[in-house]
C-alpha positions in Angstrom: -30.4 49.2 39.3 -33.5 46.9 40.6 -35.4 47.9 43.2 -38.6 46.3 45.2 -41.3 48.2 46.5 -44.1 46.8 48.8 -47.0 48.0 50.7 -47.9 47.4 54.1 -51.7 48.7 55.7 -52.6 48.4 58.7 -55.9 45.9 59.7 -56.3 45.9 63.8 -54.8 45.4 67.1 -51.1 44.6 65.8 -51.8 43.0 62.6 -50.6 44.6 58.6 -51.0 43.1 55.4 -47.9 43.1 53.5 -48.6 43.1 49.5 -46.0 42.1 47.6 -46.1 41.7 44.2 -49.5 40.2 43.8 -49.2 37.8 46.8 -50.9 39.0 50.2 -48.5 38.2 53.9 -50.9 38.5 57.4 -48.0 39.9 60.1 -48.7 40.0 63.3 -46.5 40.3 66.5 -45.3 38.2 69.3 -46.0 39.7 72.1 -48.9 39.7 74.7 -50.6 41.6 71.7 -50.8 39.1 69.3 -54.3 38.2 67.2 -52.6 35.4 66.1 -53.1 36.3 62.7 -50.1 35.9 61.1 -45.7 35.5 61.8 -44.2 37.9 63.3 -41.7 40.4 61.0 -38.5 39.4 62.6 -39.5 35.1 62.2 -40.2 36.5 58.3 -36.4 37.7 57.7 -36.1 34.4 59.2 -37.8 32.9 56.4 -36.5 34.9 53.9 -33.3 33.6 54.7 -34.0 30.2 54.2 -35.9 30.6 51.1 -33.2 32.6 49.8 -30.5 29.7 51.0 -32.6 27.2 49.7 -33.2 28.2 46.0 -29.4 28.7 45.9 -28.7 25.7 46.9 -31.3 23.8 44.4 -30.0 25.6 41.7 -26.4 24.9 42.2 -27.0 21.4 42.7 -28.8 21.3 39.9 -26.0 22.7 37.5 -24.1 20.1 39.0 -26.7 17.7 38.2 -26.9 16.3 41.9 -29.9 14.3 42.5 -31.3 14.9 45.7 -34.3 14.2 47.9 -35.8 14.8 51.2 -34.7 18.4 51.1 -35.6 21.1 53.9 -34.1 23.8 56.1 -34.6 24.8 59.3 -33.6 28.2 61.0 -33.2 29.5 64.3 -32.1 33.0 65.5 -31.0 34.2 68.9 -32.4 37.6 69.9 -30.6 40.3 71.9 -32.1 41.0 75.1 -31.6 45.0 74.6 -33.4 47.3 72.4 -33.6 47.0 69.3 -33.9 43.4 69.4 -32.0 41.7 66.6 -30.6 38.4 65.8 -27.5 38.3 67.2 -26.8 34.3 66.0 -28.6 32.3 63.7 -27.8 28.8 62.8 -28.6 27.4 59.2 -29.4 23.4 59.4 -29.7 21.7 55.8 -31.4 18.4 55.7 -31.3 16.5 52.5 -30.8 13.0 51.2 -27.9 12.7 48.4 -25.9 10.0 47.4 -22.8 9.4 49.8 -20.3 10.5 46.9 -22.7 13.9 46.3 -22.0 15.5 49.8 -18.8 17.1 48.8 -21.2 18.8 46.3 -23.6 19.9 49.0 -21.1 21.2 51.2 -19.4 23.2 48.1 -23.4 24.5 47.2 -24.2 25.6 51.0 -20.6 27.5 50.6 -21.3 29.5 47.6 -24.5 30.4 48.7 -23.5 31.4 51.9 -20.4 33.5 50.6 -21.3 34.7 46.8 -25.4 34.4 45.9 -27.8 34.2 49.0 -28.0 38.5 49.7 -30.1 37.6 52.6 -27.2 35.9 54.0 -24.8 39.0 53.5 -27.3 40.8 54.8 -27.6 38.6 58.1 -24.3 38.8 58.2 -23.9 42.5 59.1 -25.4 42.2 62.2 -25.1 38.4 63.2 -23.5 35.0 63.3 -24.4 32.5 60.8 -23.7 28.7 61.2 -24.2 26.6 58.8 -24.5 22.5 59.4 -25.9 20.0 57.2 -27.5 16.9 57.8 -27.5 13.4 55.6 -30.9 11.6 55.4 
């Protein structure tokens, strides 16, 4: 069984330093608090989830040996107004350019990343709404 480990130390005020691997994250919060020295966890997960959405998604298409251009992802997350504050809904929008006769491709890649390979996603899914839309460039 895999398993990741990371460390987080504390700096000042509300700011860590996440180390990951050999790569260093700045977190800070949102609040009246903030240094301004970094995302906040909860936008991170947010990130994660694209990044983990997006790399399926490349990788798919390129199996299917789409060509594609122009390709980004935004996410946004509704928080719940009691505590703890979680995403309650989150909506995934895809923005790529393909060739017209490609899209059924896209729509099949979003799919299997959203149901079988993104584990971000399932794990979104325990606790939130996910909607998914895609826009053609």
């Amino acid at each position: 069984m895999d398993s990741h480990h990371i460390n987080v130390a504390f700096e000042k005020d509300m700011v860590f330093t996440a180390t990951i691997d050999e790569y260093s994250i700045v977190l800070d919060t949102t609040s009246e608090l903030t240094s301004h020295a970094g995302p906040s966890p909860k936008k991170l997960m947010l990130t994660s989830l694209a990044g983990c959405t997006g790399m399926d998604v490349v990788s798919i298409l390129n199996k299917m040996r789409v060509n594609f251009s122009q390709f980004s992802i935004a996410v946004s997350g509704n928080l719940t107004a009691e505590h703890p504050v979680i995403y309650s809904a989150v909506e995934i929008i895809y923005s790529i350019k393909i060739d017209d006769s490609d899209q059924k491709n896209m729509e099949k890649a979003v799919a299997l990343s959203k149901e079988k390979y993104c584990g971000v996603s399932a794990m979104f899914s325990k606790f939130s709404t996910i909607k998914t839309t895609i826009h053609y460039l």
